[in-house]
C-alpha positions in Angstrom: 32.0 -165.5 160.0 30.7 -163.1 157.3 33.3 -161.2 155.0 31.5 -158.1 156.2 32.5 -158.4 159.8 36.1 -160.2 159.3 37.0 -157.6 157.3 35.9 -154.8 159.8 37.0 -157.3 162.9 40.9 -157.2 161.4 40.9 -153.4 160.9 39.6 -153.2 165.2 42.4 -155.7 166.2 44.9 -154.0 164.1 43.7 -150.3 166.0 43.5 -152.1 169.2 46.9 -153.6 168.7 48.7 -150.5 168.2 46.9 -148.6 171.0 47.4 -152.3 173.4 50.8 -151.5 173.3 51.0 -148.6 174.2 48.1 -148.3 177.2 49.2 -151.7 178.7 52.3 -149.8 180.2 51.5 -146.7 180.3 50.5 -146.3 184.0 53.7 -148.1 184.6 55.3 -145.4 182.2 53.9 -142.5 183.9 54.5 -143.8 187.4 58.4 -144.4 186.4 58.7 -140.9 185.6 57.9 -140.1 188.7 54.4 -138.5 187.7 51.8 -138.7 191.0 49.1 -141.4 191.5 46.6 -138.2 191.6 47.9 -137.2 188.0 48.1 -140.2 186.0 44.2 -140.3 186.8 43.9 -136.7 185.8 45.4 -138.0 182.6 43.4 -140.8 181.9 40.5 -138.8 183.0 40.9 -135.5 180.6 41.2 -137.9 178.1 38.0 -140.2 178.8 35.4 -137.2 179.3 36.9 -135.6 176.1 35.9 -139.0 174.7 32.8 -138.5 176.5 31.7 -135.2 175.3 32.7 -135.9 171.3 31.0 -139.1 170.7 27.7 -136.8 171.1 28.0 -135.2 167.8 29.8 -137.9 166.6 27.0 -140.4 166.5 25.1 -138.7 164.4 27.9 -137.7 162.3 28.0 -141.6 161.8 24.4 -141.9 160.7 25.0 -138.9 158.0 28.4 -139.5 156.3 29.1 -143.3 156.8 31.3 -145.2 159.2 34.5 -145.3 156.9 35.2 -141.8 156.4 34.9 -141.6 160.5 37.0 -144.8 160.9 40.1 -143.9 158.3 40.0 -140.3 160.4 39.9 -142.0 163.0 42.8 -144.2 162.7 45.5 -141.5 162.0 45.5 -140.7 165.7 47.1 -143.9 166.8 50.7 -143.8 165.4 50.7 -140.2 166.4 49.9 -141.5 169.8 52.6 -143.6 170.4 54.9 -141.4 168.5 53.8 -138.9 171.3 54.6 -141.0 173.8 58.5 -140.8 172.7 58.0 -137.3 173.2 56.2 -136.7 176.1 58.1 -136.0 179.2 55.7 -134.1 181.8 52.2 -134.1 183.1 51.0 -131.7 180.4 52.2 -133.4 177.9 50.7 -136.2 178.7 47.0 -135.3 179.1 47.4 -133.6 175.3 48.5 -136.8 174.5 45.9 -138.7 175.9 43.4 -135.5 174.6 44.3 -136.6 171.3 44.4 -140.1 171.1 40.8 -140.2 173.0 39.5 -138.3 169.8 40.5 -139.8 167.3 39.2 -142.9 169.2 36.3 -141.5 169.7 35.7 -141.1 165.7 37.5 -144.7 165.0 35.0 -146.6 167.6 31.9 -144.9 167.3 31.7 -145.9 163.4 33.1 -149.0 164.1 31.1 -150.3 166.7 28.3 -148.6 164.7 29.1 -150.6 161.6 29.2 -153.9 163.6 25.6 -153.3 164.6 24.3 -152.4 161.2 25.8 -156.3 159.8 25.0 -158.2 162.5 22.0 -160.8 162.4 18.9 -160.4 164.3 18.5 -163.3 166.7 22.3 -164.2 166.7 23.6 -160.8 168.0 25.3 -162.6 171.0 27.6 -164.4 168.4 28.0 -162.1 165.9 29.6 -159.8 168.3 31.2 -162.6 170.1 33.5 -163.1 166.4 34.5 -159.3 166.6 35.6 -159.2 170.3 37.4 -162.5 169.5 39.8 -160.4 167.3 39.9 -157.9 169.6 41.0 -160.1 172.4 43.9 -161.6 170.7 45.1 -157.8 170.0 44.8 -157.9 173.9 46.5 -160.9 174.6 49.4 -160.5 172.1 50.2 -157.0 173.3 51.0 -157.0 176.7 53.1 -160.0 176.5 54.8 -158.8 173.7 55.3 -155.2 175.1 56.4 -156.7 178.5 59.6 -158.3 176.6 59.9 -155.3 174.4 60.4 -153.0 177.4 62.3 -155.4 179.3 65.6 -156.3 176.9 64.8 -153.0 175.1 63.3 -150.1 176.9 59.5 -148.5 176.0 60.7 -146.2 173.3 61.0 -149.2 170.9 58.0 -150.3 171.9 56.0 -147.2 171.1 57.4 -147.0 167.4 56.4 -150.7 167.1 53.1 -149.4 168.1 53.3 -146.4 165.3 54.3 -149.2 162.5 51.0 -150.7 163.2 48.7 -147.6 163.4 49.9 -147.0 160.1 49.8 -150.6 158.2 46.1 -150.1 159.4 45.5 -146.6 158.4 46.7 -148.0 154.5 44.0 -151.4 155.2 41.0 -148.9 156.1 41.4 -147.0 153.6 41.4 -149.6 150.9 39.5 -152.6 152.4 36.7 -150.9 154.5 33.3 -149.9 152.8 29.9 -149.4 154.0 27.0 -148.0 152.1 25.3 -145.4 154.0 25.3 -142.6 151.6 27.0 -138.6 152.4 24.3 -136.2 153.3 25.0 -132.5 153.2 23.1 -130.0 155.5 23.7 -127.1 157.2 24.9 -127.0 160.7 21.5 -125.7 162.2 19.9 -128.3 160.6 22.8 -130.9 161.9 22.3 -129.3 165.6 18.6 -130.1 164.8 19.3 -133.9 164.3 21.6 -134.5 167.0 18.9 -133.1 169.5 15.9 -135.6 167.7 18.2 -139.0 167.7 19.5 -138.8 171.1 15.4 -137.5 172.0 14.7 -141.0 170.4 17.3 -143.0 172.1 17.3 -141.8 175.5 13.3 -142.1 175.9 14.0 -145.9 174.8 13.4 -147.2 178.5 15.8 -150.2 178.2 18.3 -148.1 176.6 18.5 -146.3 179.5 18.5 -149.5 182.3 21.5 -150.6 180.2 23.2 -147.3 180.4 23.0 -147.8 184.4 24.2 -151.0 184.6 26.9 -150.1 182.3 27.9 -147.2 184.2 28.0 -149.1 187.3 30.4 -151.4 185.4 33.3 -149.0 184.4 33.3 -147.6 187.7 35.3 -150.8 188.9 36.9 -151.6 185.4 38.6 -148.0 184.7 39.7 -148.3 188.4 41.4 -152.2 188.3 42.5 -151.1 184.7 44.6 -147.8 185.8 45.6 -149.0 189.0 46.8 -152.4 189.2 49.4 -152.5 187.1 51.3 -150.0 189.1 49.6 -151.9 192.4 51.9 -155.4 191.0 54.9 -153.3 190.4 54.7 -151.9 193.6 54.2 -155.4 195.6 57.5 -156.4 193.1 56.0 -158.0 190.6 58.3 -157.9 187.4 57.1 -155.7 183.8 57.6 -158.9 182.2 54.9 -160.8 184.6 52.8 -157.9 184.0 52.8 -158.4 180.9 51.7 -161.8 181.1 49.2 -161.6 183.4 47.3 -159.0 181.3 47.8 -161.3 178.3 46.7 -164.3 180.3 43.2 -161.8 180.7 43.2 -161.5 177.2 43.0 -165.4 176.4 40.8 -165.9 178.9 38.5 -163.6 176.8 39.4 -165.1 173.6 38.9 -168.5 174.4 35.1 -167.1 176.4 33.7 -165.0 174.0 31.8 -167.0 171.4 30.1 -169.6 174.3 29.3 -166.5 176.0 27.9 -164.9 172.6 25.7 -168.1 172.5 24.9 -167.7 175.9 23.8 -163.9 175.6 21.2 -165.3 172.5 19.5 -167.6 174.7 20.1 -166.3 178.4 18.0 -163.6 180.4 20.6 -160.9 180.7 20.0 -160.8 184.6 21.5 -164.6 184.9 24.8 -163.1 183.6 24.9 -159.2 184.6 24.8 -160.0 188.3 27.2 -163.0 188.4 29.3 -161.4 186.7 29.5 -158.7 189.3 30.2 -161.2 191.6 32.4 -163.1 190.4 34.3 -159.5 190.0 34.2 -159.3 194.0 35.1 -162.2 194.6 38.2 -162.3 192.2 39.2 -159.3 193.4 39.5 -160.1 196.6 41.7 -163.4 195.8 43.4 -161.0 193.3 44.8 -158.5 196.6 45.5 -161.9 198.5 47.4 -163.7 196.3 51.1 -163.6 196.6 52.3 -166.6 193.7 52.3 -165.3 190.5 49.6 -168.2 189.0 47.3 -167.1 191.6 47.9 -163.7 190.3 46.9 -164.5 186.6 44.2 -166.9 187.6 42.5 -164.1 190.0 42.9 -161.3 187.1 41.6 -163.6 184.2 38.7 -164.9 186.7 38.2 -160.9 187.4 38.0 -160.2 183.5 35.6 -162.7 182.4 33.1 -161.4 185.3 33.4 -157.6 183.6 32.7 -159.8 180.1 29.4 -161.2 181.8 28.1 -158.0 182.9 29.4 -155.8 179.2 28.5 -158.3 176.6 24.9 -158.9 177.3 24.2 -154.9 177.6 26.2 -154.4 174.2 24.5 -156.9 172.4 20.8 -155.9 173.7 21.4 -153.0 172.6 21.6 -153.7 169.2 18.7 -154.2 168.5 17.0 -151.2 170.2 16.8 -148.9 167.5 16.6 -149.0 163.6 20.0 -148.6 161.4 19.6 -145.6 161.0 20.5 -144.9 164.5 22.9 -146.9 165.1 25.5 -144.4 165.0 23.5 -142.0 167.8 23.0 -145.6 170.5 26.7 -146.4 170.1 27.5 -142.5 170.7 25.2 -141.3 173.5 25.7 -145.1 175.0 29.9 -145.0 175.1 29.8 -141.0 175.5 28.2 -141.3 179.0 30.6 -144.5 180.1 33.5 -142.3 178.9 33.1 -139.3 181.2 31.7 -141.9 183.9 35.6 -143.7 183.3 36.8 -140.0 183.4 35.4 -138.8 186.9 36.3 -142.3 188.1 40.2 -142.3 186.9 40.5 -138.7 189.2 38.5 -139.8 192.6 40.5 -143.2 192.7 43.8 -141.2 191.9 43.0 -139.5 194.5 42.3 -141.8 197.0 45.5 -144.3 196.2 47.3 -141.1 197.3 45.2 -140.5 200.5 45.0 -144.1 201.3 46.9 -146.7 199.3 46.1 -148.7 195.7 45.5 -151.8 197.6 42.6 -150.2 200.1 41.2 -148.6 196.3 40.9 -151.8 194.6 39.8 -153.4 197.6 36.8 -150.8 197.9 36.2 -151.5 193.3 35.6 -155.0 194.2 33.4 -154.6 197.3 31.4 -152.1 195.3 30.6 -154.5 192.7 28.9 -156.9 195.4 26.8 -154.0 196.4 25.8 -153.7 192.4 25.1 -157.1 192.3 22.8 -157.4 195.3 20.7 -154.6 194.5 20.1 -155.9 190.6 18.9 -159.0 192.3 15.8 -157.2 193.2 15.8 -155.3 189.3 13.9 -157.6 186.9 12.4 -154.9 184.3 14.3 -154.5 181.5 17.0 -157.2 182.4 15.0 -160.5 182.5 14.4 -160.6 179.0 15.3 -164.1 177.2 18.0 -163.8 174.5 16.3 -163.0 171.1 17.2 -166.5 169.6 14.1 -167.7 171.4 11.7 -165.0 169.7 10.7 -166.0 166.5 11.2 -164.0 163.1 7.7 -162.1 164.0 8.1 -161.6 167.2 12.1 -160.4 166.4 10.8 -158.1 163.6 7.8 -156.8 166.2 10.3 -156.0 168.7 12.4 -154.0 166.4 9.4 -152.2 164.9 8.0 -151.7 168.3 11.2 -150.3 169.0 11.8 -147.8 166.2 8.4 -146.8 166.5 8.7 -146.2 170.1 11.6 -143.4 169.3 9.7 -141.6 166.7 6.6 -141.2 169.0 8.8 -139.5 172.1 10.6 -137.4 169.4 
């Protein structure tokens, strides 16, 4: 792995870490303070399409002033977060909390995932990327497990300053380990308004850009609804915090331990042979998931369920890489995780919603089924999906795509 990604990969697992352990429980949090189904997805929601809305400007604002400044901002808002969560107490409370935490991340990610893309190797993308989500995994494993015990012999308030600690180690490791060389540019704001307008212009007439952005779309639909809900679904069927924990860490191996075969895999692979197994695989786990009463079965189902969401993510964020020049960068990652954000926002509120008016179970029931109906109907999609993985392509044809691609923007601009 290049020193350029490790060094950017430790700063995302250290963020993901402190934030893991706080967002792992906190539907179970909420839900033990007696807050309604209907309002921890208001929470998560207000949150998401605040998200959704901010990482418009701030894409661009990545392409001007660099990804560090954006990523050290950034990274304040996560002790704050889970000092916040000491002190939250009531609904209200709680959605400012999650209003600021889904800013800052907003800022943190955008320039993160932005810098990823500008260090990554053309024809290797898969991989590349695979080594960064590795890292981010093992912040995913570790937590939960962790945070399960934590909670268990010594109650969530000690695990939210453990979760502060971290957010600031890794505000001090930003600051003085992360550098990027895209240059500060000063303009005015009409000019600024001027430039969001022209990049997204350029991105969105990208016609692959937008078949990912479907698919993708499609995609958190069922993950924000299995993320929010199940944890409260296992508590509920009398499943232990502790075994919560460890099935959501058992998820988070899973990923490790997948990620760089399925990195190769994306290089080489028409993304079409992974999107719509993997949204099968997703209905099909989650029906064993609902059935299952021993807890193995449980952890099995879950971690079978998360590697089908990796097959249908990975390939669209790696594609996507390559879709537009370096300068833009900043703009795909924005416009591309701005519209899943407020898709994951509308999605936390309807499924709130309708575990009230029906029951969690009969939710995650209808998350799975509706993956089977995605998957099915992209059986019949072949444009834009049933490209071979860029390893194949060689240098020319790599460097023509890229061109083709860049070029393609300025025209519709």
């Amino acid at each position: 792995m290049r020193k350029d990604i490790l060094v950017c990969a430790i700063a995302g697992f250290n963020t993901a870490l402190s934030f893991t352990l706080v967002s792992s429980f906190l539907p179970i949090y909420l839900d033990s303070l007696g807050i309604s189904l209907t309002s921890i997805g208001i929470i998560f929601a207000f949150g998401a399409m605040l998200a959704g809305v901010l990482r418009f400007p701030i894409g661009t604002i990545a392409d001007k002033v660099g990804r560090r400044p954006l990523m050290l901002f950034g990274a304040i808002g996560y002790p704050l977060f889970a000092i916040g969560a000491v002190m939250s107490h009531q609904t209200t409370h709680f959605i400012s909390l999650k209003l600021l935490i889904e800013g800052f991340g907003a800022l943190f990610w955008t320039a993160f995932w932005a810098y990823i893309y500008d260090v990554i190797r053309r024809g290797h993308e898969g991989r590349d990327i695979a080594y960064t989500r590795i890292f981010l995994g093992a912040s995913g494993a570790i937590a939960p497990f962790m945070g399960g015990m934590i909670i268990a012999y010594y109650g969530f308030n000690h695990l939210f300053y453990l979760a502060a600690v971290i957010g600031l180690i890794n505000i001090v490791f930003v600051g003085l380990i992360i550098h990027d060389r895209t240059a500060s540019k000063h303009e005015t704001v009409k000019q600024f308004k001027k430039d969001v307008i022209k990049e997204y212009k350029h991105i969105i007439n990208i016609r692959k850009f937008r078949i990912y952005l479907a698919i993708a779309v499609l995609h958190n639909i069922t993950w924000a609804i299995w993320w929010v809900y199940m944890p409260i679904y296992l508590i509920n069927e009398g499943v232990t915090i502790q075994q919560v924990g460890m099935i959501i860490s058992v998820l988070y191996i899973t990923y490790i331990l997948t990620s760089y075969p399925l990195g190769k895999l994306i290089d080489i692979v028409p993304s079409k042979y992974l999107i719509i197994p993997g949204f099968l695989l997703v209905w099909l786990s989650g029906y064993i998931f609902l059935y299952a009463k021993e807890l193995v079965f449980l952890a099995i189902s879950r971690a079978s369920m998360g590697f089908g969401f990796d097959l249908r993510w990975q390939p669209l964020t790696a594609r996507l890489s390559h879709l537009t020049p370096k300068s833009e960068h900043g703009g795909t990652v924005g416009l591309f995780r701005a519209v899943n954000a407020m898709a994951v926002g509308i999605t936390t509120v309807i499924a709130g919603y309708l575990c009230e008016l029906y029951t969690i179970k009969t939710v995650l029931f209808g998350a799975s089924t509706f993956s089977l109906f995605v998957a099915i109907m992209l059986m019949f999609v072949n444009s834009g999906i049933k490209e071979k993985g860029s390893i194949l392509h060689n240098k020319h044809h790599v460097m023509h795509l890229h061109s083709r691609a860049h070029n393609e923007t300025r025209m519709h601009g």
